[in-house]
DRENDO-1510 file (C-alpha; in Angstrom, 1 decimal, always signed):
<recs>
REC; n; res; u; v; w
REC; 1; UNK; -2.1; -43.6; +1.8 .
REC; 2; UNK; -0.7; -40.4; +0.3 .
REC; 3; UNK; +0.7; -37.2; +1.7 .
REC; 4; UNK; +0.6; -34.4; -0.2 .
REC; 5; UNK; +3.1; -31.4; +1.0 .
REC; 6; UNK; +5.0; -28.0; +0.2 .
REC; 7; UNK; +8.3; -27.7; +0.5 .
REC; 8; UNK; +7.5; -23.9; +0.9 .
REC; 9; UNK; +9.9; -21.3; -0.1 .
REC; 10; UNK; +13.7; -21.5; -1.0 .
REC; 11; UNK; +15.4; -23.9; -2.3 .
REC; 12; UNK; +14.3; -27.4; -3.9 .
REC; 13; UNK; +14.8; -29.9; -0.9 .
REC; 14; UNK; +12.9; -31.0; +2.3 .
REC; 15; UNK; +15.2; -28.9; +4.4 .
REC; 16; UNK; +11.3; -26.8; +5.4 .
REC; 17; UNK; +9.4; -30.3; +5.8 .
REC; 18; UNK; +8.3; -30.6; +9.4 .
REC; 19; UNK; +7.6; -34.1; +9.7 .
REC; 20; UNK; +9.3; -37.1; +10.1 .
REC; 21; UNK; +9.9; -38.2; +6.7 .
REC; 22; UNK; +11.3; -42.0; +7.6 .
REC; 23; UNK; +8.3; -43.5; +7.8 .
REC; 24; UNK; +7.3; -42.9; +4.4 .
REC; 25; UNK; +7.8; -46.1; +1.4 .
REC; 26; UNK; +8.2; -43.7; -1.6 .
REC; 27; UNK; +8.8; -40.2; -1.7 .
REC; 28; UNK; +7.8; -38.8; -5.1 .
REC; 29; UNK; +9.3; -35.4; -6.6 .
REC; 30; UNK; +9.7; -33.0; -9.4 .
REC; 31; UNK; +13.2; -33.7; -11.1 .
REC; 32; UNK; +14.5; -30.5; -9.9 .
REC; 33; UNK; +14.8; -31.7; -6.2 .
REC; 34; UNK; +18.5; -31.9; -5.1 .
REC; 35; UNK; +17.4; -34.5; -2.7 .
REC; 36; UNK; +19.3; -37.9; -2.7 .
REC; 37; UNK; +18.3; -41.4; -1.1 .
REC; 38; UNK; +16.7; -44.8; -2.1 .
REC; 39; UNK; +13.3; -44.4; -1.8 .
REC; 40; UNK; +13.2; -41.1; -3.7 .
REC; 41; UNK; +11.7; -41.1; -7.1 .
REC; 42; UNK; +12.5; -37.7; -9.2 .
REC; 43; UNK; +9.5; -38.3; -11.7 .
REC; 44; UNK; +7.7; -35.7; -14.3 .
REC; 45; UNK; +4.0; -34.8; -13.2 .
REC; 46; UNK; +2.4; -37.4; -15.2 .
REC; 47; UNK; +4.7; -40.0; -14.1 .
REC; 48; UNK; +4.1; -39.4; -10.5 .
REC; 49; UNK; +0.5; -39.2; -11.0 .
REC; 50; UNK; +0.4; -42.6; -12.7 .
REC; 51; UNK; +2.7; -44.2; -9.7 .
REC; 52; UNK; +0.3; -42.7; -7.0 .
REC; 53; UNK; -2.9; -43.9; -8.6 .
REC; 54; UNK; -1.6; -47.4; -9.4 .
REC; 55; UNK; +0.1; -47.5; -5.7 .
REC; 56; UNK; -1.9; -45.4; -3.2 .
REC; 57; UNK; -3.4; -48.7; -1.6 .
REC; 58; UNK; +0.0; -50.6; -1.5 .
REC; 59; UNK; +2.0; -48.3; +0.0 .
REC; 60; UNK; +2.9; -45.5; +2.3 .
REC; 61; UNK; +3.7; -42.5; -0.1 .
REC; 62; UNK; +4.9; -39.0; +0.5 .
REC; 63; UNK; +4.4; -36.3; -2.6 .
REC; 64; UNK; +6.4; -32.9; -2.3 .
REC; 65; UNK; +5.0; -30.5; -4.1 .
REC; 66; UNK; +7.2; -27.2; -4.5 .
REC; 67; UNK; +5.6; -24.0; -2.4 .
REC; 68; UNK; +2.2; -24.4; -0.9 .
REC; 69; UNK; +0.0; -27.9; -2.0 .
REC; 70; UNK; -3.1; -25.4; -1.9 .
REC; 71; UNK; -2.0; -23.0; -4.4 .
REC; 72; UNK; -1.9; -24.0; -8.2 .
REC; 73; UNK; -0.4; -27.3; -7.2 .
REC; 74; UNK; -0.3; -30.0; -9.1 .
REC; 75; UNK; -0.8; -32.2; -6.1 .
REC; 76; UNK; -4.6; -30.8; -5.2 .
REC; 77; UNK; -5.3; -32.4; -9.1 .
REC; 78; UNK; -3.4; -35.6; -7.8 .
REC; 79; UNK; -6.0; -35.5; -4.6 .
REC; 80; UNK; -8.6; -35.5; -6.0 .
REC; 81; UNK; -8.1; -38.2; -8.0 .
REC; 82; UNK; -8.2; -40.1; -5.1 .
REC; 83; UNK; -10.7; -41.2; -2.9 .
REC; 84; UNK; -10.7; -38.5; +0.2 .
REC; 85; UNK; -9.6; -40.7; +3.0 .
REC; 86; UNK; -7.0; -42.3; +1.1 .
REC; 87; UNK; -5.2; -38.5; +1.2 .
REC; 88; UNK; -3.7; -36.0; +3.6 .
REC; 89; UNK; -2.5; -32.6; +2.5 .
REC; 90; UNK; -0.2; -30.2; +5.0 .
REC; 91; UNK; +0.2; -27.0; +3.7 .
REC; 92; UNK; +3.1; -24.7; +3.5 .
REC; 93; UNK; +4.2; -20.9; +2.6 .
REC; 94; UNK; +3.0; -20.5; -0.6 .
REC; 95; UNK; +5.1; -17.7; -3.2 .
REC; 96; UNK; +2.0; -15.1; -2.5 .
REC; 97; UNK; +1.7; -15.7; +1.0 .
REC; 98; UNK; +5.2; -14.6; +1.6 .
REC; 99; UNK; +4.8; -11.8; -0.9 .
REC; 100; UNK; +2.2; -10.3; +1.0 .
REC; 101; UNK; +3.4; -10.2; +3.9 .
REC; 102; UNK; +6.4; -8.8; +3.1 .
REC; 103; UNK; +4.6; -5.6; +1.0 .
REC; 104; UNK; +2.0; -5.7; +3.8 .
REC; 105; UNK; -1.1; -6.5; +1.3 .
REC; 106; UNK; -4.7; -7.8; +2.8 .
REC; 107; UNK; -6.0; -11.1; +0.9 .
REC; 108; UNK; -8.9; -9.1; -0.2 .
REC; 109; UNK; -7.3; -6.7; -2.2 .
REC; 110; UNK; -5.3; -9.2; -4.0 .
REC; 111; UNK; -6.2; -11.5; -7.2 .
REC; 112; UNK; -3.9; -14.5; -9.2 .
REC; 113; UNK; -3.5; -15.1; -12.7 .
REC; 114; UNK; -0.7; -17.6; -14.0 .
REC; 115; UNK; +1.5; -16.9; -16.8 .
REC; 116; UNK; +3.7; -20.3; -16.1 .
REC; 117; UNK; +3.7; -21.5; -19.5 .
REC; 118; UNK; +0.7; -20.0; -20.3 .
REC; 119; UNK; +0.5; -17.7; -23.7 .
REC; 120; UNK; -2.1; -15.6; -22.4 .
REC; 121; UNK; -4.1; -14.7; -18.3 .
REC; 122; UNK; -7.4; -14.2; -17.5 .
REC; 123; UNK; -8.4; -10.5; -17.9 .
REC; 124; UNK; -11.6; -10.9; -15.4 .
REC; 125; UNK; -9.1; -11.2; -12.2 .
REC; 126; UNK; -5.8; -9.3; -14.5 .
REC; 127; UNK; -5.3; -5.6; -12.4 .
REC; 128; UNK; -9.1; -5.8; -11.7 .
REC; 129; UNK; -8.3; -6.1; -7.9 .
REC; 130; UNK; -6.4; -3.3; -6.0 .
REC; 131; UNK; -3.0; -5.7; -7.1 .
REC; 132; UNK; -2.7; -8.6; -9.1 .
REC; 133; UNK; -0.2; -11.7; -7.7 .
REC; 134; UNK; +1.0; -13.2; -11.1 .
REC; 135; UNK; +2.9; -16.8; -11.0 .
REC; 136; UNK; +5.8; -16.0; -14.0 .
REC; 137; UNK; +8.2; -18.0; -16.6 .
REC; 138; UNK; +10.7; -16.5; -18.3 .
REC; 139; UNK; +8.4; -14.9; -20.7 .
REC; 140; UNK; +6.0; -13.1; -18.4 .
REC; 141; UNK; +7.4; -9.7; -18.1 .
REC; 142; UNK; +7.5; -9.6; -21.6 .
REC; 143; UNK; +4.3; -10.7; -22.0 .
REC; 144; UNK; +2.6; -8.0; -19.1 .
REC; 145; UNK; +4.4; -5.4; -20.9 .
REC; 146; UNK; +3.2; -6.1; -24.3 .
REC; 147; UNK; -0.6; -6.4; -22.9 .
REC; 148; UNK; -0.1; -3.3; -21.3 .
REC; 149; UNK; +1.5; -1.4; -23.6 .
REC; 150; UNK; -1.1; +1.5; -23.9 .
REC; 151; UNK; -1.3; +2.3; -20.3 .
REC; 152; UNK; +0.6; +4.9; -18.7 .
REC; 153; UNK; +3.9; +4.3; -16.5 .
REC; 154; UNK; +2.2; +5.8; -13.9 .
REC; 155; UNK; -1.2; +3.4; -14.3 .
REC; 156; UNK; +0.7; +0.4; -12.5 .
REC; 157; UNK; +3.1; -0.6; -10.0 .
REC; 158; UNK; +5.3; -3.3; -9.9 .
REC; 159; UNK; +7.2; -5.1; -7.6 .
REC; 160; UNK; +9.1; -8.8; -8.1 .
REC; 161; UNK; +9.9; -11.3; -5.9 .
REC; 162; UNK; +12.8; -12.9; -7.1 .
REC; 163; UNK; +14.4; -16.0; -5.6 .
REC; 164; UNK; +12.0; -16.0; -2.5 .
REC; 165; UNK; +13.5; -18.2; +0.6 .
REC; 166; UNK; +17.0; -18.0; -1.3 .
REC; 167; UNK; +20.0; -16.3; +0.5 .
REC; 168; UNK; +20.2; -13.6; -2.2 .
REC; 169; UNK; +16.3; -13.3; -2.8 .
REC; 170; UNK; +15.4; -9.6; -4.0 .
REC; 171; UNK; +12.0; -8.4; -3.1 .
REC; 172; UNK; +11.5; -5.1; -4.8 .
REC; 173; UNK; +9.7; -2.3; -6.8 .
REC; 174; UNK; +10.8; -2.7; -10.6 .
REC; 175; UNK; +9.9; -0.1; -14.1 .
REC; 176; UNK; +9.1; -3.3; -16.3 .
REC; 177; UNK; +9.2; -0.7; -19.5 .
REC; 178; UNK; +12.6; +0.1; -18.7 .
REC; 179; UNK; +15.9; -2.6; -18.9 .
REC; 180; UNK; +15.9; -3.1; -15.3 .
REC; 181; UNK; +14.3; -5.9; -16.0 .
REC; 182; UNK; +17.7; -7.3; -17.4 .
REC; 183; UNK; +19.4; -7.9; -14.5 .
REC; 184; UNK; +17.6; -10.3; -13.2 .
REC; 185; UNK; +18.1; -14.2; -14.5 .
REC; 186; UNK; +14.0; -14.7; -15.6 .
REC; 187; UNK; +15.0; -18.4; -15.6 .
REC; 188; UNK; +15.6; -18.3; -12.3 .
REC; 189; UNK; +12.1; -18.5; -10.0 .
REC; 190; UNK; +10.1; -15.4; -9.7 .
REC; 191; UNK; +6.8; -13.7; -8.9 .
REC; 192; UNK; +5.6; -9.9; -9.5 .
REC; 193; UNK; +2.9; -8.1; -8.2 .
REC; 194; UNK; +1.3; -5.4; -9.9 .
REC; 195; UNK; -0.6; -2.5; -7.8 .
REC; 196; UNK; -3.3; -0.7; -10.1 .
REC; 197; UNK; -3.1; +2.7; -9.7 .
REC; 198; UNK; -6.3; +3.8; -11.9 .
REC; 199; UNK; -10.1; +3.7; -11.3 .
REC; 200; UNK; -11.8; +0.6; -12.7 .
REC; 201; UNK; -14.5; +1.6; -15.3 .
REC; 202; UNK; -17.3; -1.0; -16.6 .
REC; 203; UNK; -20.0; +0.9; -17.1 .
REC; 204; UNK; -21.6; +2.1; -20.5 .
REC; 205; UNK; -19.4; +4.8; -22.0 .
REC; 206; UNK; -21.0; +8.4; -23.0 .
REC; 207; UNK; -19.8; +9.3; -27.0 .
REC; 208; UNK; -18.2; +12.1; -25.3 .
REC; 209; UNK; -15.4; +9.6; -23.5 .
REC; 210; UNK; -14.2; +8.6; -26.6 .
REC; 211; UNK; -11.7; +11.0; -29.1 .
REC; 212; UNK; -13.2; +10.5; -32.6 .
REC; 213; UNK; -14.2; +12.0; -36.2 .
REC; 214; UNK; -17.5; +13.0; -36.8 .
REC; 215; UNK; -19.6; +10.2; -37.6 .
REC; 216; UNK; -16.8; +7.7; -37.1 .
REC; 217; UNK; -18.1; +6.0; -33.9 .
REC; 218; UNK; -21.3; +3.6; -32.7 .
REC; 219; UNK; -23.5; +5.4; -30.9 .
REC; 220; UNK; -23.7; +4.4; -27.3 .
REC; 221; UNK; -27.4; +2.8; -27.4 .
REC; 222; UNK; -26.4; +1.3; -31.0 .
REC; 223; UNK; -22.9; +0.0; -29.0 .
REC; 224; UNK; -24.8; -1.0; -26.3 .
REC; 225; UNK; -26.9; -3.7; -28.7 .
REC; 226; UNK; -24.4; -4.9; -30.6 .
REC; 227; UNK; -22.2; -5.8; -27.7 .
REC; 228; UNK; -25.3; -7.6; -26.4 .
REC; 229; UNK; -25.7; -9.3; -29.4 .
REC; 230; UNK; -21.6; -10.1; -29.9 .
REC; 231; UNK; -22.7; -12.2; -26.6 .
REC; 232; UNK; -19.9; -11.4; -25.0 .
REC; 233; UNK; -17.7; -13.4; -22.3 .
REC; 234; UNK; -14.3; -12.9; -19.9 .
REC; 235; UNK; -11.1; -13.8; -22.2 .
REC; 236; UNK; -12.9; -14.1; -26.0 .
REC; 237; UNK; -11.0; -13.3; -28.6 .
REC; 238; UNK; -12.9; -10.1; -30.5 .
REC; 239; UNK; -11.5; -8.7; -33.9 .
REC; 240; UNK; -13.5; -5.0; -34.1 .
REC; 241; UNK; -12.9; -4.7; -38.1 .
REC; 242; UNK; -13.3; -0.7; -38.9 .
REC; 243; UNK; -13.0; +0.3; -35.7 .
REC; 244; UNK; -13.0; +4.1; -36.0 .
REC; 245; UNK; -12.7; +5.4; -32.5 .
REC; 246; UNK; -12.4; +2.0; -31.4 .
REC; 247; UNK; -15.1; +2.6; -28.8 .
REC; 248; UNK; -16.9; -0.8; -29.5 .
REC; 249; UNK; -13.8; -2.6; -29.0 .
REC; 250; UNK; -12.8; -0.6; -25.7 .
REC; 251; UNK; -16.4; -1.0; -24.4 .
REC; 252; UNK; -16.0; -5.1; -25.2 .
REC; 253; UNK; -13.2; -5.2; -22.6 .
REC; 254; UNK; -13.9; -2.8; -20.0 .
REC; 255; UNK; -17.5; -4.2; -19.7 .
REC; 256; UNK; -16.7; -7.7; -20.8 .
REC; 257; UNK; -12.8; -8.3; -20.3 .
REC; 258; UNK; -12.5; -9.4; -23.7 .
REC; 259; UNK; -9.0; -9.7; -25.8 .
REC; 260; UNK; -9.7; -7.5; -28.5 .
REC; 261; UNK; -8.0; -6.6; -31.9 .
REC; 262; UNK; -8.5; -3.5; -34.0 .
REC; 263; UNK; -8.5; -3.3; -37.8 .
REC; 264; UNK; -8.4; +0.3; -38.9 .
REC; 265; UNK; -6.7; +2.6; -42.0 .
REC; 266; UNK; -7.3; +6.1; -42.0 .
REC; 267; UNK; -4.4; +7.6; -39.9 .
REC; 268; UNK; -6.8; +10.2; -38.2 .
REC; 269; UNK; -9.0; +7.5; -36.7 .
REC; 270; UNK; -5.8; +5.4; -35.9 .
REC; 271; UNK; -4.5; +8.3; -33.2 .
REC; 272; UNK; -7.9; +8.6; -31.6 .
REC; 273; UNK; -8.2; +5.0; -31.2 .
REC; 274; UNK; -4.6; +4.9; -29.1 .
REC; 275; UNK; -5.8; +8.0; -27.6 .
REC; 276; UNK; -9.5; +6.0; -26.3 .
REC; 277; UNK; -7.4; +2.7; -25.6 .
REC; 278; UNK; -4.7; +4.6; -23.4 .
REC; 279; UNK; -7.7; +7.0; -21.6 .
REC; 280; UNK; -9.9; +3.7; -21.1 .
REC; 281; UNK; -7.2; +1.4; -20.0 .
REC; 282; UNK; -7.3; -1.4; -22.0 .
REC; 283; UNK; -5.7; -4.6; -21.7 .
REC; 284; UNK; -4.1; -6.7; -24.1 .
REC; 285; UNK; -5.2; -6.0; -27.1 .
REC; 286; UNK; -3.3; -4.8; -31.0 .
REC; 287; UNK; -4.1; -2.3; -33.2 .
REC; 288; UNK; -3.7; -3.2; -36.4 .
REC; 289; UNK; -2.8; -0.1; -39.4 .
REC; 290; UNK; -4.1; -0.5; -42.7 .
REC; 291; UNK; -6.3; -2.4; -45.5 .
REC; 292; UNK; -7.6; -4.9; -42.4 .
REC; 293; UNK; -7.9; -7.7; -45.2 .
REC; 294; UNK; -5.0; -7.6; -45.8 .
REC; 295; UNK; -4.3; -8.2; -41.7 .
REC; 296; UNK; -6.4; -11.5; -41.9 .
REC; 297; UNK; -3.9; -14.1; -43.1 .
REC; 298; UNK; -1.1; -13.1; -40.5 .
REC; 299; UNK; -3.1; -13.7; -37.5 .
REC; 300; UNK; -2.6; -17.6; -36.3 .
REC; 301; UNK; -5.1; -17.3; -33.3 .
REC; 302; UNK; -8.8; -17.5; -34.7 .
REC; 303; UNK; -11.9; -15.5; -33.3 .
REC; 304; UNK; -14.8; -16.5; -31.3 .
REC; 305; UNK; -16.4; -12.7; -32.0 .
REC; 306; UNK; -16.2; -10.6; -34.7 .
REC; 307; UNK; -17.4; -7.3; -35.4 .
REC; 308; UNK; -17.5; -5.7; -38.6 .
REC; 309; UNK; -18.1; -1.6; -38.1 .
REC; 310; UNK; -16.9; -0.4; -41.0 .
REC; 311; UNK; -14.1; -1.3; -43.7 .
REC; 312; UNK; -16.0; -0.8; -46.7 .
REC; 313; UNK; -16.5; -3.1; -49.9 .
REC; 314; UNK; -13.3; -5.2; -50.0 .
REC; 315; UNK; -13.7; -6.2; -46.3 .
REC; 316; UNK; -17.5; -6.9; -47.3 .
REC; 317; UNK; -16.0; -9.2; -50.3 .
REC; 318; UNK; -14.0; -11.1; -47.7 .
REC; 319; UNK; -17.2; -11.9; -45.2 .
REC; 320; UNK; -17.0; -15.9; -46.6 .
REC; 321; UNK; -13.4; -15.8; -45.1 .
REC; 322; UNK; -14.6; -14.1; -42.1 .
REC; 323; UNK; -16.8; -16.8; -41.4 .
REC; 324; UNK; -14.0; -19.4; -41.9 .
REC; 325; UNK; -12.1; -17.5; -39.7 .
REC; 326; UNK; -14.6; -18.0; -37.3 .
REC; 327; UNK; -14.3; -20.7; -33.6 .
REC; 328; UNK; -17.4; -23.2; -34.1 .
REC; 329; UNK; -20.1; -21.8; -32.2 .
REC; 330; UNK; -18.5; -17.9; -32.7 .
REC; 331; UNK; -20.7; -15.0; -33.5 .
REC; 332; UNK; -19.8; -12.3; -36.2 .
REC; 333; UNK; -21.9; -9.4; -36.2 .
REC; 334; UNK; -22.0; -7.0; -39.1 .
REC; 335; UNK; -22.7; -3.4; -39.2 .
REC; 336; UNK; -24.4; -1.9; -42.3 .
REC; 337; UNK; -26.1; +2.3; -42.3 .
REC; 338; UNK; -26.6; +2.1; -46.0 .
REC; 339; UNK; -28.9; -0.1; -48.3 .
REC; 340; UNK; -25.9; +0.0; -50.9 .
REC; 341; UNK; -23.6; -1.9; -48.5 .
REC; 342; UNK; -26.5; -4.3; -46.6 .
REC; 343; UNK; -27.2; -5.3; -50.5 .
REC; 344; UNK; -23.5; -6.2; -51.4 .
REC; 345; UNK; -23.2; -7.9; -48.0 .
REC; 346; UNK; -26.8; -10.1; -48.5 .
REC; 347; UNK; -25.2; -10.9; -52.5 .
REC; 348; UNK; -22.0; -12.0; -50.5 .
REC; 349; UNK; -23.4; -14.2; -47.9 .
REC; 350; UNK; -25.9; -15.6; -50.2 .
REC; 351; UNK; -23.6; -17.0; -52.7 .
REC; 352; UNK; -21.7; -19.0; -50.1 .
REC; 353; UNK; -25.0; -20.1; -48.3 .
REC; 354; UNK; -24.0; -18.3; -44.8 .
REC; 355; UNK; -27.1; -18.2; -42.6 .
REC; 356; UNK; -27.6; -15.1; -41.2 .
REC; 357; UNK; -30.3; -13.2; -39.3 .
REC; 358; UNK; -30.8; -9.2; -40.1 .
REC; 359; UNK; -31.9; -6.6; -37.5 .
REC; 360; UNK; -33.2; -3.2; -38.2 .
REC; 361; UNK; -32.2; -0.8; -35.3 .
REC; 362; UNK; -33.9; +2.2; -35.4 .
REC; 363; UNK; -33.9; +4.9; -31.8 .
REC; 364; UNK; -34.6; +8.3; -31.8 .
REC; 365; UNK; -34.2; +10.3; -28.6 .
REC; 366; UNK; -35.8; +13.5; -27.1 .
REC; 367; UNK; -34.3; +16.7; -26.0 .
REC; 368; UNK; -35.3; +19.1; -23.4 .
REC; 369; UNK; -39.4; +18.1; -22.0 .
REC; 370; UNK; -40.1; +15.6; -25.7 .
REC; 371; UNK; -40.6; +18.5; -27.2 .
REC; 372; UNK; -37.3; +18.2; -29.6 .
REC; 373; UNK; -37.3; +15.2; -31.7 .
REC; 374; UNK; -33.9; +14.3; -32.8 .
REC; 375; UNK; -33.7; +11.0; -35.4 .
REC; 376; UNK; -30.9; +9.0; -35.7 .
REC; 377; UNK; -29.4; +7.4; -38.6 .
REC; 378; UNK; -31.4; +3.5; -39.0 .
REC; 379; UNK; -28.5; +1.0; -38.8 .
REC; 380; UNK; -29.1; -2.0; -40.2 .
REC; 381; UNK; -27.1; -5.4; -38.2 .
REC; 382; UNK; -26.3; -8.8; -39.8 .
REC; 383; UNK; -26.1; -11.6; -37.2 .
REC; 384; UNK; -24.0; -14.7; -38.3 .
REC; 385; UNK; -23.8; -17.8; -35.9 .
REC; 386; UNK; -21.3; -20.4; -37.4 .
REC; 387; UNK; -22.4; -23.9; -36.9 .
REC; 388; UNK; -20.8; -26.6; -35.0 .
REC; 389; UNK; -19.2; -29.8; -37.6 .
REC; 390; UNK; -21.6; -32.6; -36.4 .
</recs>
């Protein structure tokens, strides 16, 4: 039989467990317990999980799990691993738990994301809720500052629980874009949670929202259809190559919660698209100044979505790389409003045997009772699915 519990907050012993802990053969822990006695086994997580699955029948076995069992706990993957009468789990305080009710916060208004060891959070429950609990390493404010980096001070509010059920724990509101931040030991444990202090949007943008040069953005229908086409899912990786005023990009997250990276040159187009980014709060994404192919190489982290707006001939020339680029399964979709530039890009593709698919997206919309026909320029669209290695 194993029972699975939290040690809740404070300190890493059993000094919070409320049962009698004699009667147990093996007590299993993480290494950092300061706990001392015979029957105690300080084990990693895979070590403990081996020990309970190979001894769950055999023997009596208690697992402490640090905070709540019930909250991105290791021991709920241990459980259920287990057959369900063979396992007991007793709760405790978790880290959130006692952050809320110390800041007075309703469960409902409140999402988690994890940035323990984790290089990046999900964006679909990241300051989408009134406030967003975030389990942290050492890395994490700099990590939330860097992915929020074009929002305003004023967009978010932060406090950090530092040290919770410690003597000298801090619970308190902190400027993470200042070097407060500095004081504080951020090997030591900790937890912030960020208050959103801006209106959600996630509908389709009007071209008015966006700051742009004339003729520098994707019309809103035209954006609409090639986000639908981009297939577009919660944490995807999108580079938006020629991005202009950025608005495809922007619209990719705020609709989609996408990561996004922009690729743009002229300096004009660069302002406007920190401009849209900061007035359409998005979240962690880089803008990216200059030739974009020359951008490519630098960037570890491949793509499962790319969209090619603009750019012009060189980054047509580099559409084989594009597609190496590309996660198995990805989908890069290519913009083209002349026949000068759909030619080079169907010479391209063709000489490299790239499937593709080609769309030709033609709307024209009415003013005042249809009696004011206004055309729009055709746009031509190159769909590229890359093919899973059999």
């Amino acid at each position: 039989m194993v029972t699975i519990i939290g040690n809740g907050m404070g300190k890493y012993d059993f000094s919070n467990l409320n049962i009698d802990i004699t009667k147990y053969d093996k007590i299993l822990c993480d290494v950092n317990f300061k706990e001392e006695q015979n029957n105690i086994l300080k084990l990693k997580f895979k070590e403990i999980k081996e020990y309970i699955v190979s001894n769950y029948e055999k023997e009596n076995i208690l697992y402490v799990v640090t905070g709540s069992p019930l909250f991105f706990s290791a021991g709920i993957i241990i459980a259920n691993a287990l057959p369900k009468e063979k396992v007991k789990i007793i709760n405790n305080t978790s880290s959130k738990d006692y952050m809320m009710e110390k800041l007075f916060i309703s469960e409902a208004n409140i999402d988690t994301v994890s940035l323990h060891g984790r290089e990046h959070f999900d964006l679909s429950r990241f300051l989408t809720n009134s406030y967003t609990f975030v389990l942290c390493d050492k890395d994490s404010i700099e990590k939330i500052t860097q992915a929020v980096k074009f929002l305003n001070k004023e967009d978010i509010t932060v406090s950090i629980g530092y040290k919770l059920g410690y003597e000298d724990e801090i619970i308190k509101q902190i400027d993470i874009f200042s070097k407060e931040c500095e004081s504080f030991d951020l090997s030591k444990p900790y937890v912030l949670i960020i208050k959103r202090n801006f209106a959600l949007k996630n509908q389709v943008s009007e071209d008015a929202e966006f700051d742009t040069q004339r003729g520098m953005i994707t019309k809103k229908y035209k954006r609409h259809l090639s986000l639908q086409n981009l297939d577009l899912k919660p944490n995807l990786l999108l580079w938006d190559i020629g991005a202009g005023s950025g608005s495809c990009g922007i619209e990719a997250y705020t609709r989609y919660k996408t990561r996004t990276l922009f690729f743009e040159k002229n300096e004009e187009r660069i302002e406007n698209i920190k401009t849209n980014l900061t007035n359409h709060k998005v979240i962690a994404c880089e803008l990216f100044v200059g030739e974009a192919q020359d951008k490519f190489e630098s960037l570890e982290e491949n793509p499962q979505r790319i969209f090619v707006g603009g750019g012009g001939e060189e980054v047509i020339k580099r559409l084989p790389y594009l597609y190496e680029r590309l996660e198995e399964a990805g989908i890069m979709l290519i913009n083209a409003i002349t026949l000068k530039h759909l030619s080079l890009m169907n010479t391209v593709l063709n000489e490299v045997n790239i499937d593709y698919e080609i769309h030709s997206i033609s709307l024209t919309t009415y003013k005042g009772k249809l009696d004011l026909v206004e055309p729009e320029r055709q746009l031509f669209q190159i769909k590229i699915i890359k093919e899973e290695s059999k």
